[in-house]
C-alpha positions in Angstrom: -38.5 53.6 59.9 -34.5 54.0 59.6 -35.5 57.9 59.7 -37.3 57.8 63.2 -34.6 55.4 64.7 -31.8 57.6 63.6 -34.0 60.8 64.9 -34.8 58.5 68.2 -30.7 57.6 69.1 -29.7 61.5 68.2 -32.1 62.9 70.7 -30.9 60.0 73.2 -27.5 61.2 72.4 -27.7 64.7 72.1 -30.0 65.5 74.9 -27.6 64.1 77.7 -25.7 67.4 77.0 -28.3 70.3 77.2 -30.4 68.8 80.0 -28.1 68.7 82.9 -30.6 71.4 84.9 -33.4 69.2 84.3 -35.0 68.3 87.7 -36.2 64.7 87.2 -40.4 64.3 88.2 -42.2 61.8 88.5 -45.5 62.6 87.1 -49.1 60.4 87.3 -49.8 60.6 83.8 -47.9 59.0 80.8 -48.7 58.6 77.2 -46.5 57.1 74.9 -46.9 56.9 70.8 -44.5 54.5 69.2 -44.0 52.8 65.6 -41.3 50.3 64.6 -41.5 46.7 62.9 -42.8 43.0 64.2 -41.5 40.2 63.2 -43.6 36.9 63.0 -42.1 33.7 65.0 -43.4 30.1 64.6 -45.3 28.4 61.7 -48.6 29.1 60.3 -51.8 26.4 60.9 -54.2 28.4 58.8 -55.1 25.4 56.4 -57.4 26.3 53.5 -57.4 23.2 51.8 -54.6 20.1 51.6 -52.2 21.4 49.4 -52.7 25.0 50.6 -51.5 26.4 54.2 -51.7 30.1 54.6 -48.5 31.6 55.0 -47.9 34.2 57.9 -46.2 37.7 56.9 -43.1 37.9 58.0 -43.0 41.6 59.1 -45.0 44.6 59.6 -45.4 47.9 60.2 -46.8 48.3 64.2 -48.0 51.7 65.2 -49.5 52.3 68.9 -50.2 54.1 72.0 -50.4 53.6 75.6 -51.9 55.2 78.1 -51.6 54.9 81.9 -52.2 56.5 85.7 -49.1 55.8 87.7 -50.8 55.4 91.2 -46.7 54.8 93.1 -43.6 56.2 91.5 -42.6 52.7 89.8 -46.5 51.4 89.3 -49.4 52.5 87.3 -52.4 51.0 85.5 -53.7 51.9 81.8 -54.6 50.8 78.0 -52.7 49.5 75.5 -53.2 49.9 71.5 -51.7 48.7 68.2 -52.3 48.3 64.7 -50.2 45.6 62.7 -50.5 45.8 58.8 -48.3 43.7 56.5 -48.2 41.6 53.3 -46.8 38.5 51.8 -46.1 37.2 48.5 -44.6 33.4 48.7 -43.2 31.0 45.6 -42.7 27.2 45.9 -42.3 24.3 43.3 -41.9 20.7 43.1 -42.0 18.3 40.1 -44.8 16.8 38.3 -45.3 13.1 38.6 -48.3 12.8 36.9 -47.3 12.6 33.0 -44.0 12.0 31.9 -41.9 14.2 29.9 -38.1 14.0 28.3 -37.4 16.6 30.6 -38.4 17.3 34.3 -41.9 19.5 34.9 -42.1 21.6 37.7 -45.6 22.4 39.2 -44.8 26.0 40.7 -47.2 27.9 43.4 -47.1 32.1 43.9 -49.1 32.8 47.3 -50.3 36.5 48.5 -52.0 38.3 51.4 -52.8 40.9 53.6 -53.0 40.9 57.8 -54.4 43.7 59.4 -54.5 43.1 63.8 -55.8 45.5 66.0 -55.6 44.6 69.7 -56.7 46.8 72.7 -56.8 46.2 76.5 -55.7 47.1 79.7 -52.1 46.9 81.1 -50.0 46.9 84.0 -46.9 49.2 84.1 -43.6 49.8 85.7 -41.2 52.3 85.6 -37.4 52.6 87.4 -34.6 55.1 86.8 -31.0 54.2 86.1 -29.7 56.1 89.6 -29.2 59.4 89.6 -29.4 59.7 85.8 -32.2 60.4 83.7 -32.4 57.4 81.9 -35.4 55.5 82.8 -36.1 51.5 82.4 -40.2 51.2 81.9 -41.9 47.8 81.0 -45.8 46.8 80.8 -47.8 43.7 80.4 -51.4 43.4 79.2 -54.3 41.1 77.8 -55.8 42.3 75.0 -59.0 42.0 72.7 -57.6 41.4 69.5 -58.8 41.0 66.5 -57.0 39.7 62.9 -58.1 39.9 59.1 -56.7 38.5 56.1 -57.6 39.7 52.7 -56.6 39.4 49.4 -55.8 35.8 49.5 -54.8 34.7 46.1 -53.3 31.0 44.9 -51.7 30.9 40.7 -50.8 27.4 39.9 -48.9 26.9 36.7 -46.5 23.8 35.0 -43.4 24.4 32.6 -39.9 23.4 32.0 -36.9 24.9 33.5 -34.6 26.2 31.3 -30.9 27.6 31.5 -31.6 30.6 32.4 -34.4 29.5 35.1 -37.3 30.5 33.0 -40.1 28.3 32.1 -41.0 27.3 28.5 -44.5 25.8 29.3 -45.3 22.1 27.7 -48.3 21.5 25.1 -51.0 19.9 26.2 -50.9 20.9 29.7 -53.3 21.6 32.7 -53.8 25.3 32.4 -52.4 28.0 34.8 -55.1 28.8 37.2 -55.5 31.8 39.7 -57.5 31.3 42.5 -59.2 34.0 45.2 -60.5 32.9 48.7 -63.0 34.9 50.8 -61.6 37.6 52.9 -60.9 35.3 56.8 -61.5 37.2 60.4 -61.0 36.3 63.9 -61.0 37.9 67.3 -59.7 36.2 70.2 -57.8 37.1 73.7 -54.4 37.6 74.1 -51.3 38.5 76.2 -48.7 41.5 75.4 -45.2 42.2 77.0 -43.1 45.5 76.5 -39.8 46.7 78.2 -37.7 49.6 76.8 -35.6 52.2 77.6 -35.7 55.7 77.5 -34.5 59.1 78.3 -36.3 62.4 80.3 -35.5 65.0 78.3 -37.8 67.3 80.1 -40.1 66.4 83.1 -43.0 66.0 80.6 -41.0 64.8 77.1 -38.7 61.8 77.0 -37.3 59.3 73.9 -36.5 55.9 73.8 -36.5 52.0 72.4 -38.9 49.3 73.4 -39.2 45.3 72.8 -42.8 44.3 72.4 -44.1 40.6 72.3 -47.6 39.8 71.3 -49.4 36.3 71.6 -52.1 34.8 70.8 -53.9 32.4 68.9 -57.4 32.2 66.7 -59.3 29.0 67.3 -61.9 29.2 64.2 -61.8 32.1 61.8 -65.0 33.4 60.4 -65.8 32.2 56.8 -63.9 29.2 57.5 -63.0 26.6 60.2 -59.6 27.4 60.3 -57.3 28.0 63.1 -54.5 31.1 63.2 -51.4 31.5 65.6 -50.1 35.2 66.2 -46.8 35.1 67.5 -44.7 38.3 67.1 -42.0 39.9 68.6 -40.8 43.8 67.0 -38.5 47.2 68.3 -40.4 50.4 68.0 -38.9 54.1 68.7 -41.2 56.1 71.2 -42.0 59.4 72.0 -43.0 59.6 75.5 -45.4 62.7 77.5 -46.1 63.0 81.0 -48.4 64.7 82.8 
């Protein structure tokens, strides 16, 4: 990622320079291929049981594409697509009440999972140039079909002491550690994406740039359980863009 956005700012650098003679078009066809990060906003409601919420990745890698017929100069029409994969591994503890000890017990909890999302749908776009420069200011806005799995959903409970150097010495005669796995959790639902970026016309049919991108949504029931998932992101993503 730090490689593309480094390639990404030197061509919107550099480019300035050796394209003075470039006559600026506007062309009907566009087709843009990004990748960047998202980063996950809000608070997870997946609940899986009452001492157990799902916790949402914090970031992930977003590769996409869109695709769209500019029927104006500014407007056009078209498709949007991403992919979103990530995972997270999460550690919590708290002390155990439940038998007393000479020294404090400490319950602790490791979390894990995957998130795949793939979302596709039609868009609305827009496009304006900076005056007479060929910098170019293009935003879009879409609802999508989206659809989000979880996999590899795993749970390890396990008690012990803490000791000076943070390690755990575990007591005798204590509840085993226990690793649990839950069933793999889908969902599709409907959902609304914003975009707005900036970019530079290298050539009349090749241009580079940055774009924001917002995705939200939200899962009323996942499959193989009746649980409910928010997806709230908001990432940066380098783009190549090709006109046509």
């Amino acid at each position: 990622m730090k490689q593309t956005l480094i390639l990404t700012l030197s061509l919107l650098l550099a480019f300035p320079v050796y394209s003075q003679s470039v006559i600026k078009e506007y062309r009907k066809f566009h087709l843009s291929v990004d990748a960047g990060w998202d980063f996950v906003q809000g608070t997870s409601n997946t609940i899986l049981s009452n001492d157990f919420t799902l916790p949402l990745t914090k970031k992930g890698f977003t590769p996409g594409i869109d695709a769209a017929y500019f029927f104006t100069k500014n407007y056009g029409v078209g498709v949007k697509y991403r992919f979103y994969k990530a995972s997270r591994e999460s550690s919590s503890y708290s002390e155990y009440t439940e038998q007393t000890f000479e020294d404090p017990v400490y319950e602790y909890n490791n979390n894990s999972l995957e998130e795949t999302t793939h979302l596709v749908g039609p868009a609305f776009f827009a496009r304006w140039s900076l005056g007479s420069t060929k910098w170019i200011v293009s935003t879009n806005a879409g609802v999508v079909y989206l659809h989000d799995k979880i996999s590899k959903i795993q749970r390890e409970e396990y008690y012990g002491f803490m000791n000076k150097e943070g390690l755990i010495s575990y007591p005798p005669d204590f509840p085993q550690s226990q690793r649990i796995g839950y069933s793999d959790l889908s969902g599709s639902t409907i959902g609304l994406t914003l975009s707005t970026g900036i970019r530079y016309q290298i050539f009349p049919f090749l241009g580079a740039g940055i774009s924001a991108n917002g995705l939200f949504a939200s899962i009323s029931k996942m499959e193989q359980a009746n649980v409910s998932r928010k997806i709230n992101r908001i990432g940066v993503s380098a783009t190549i863009d090709f006109s046509f």
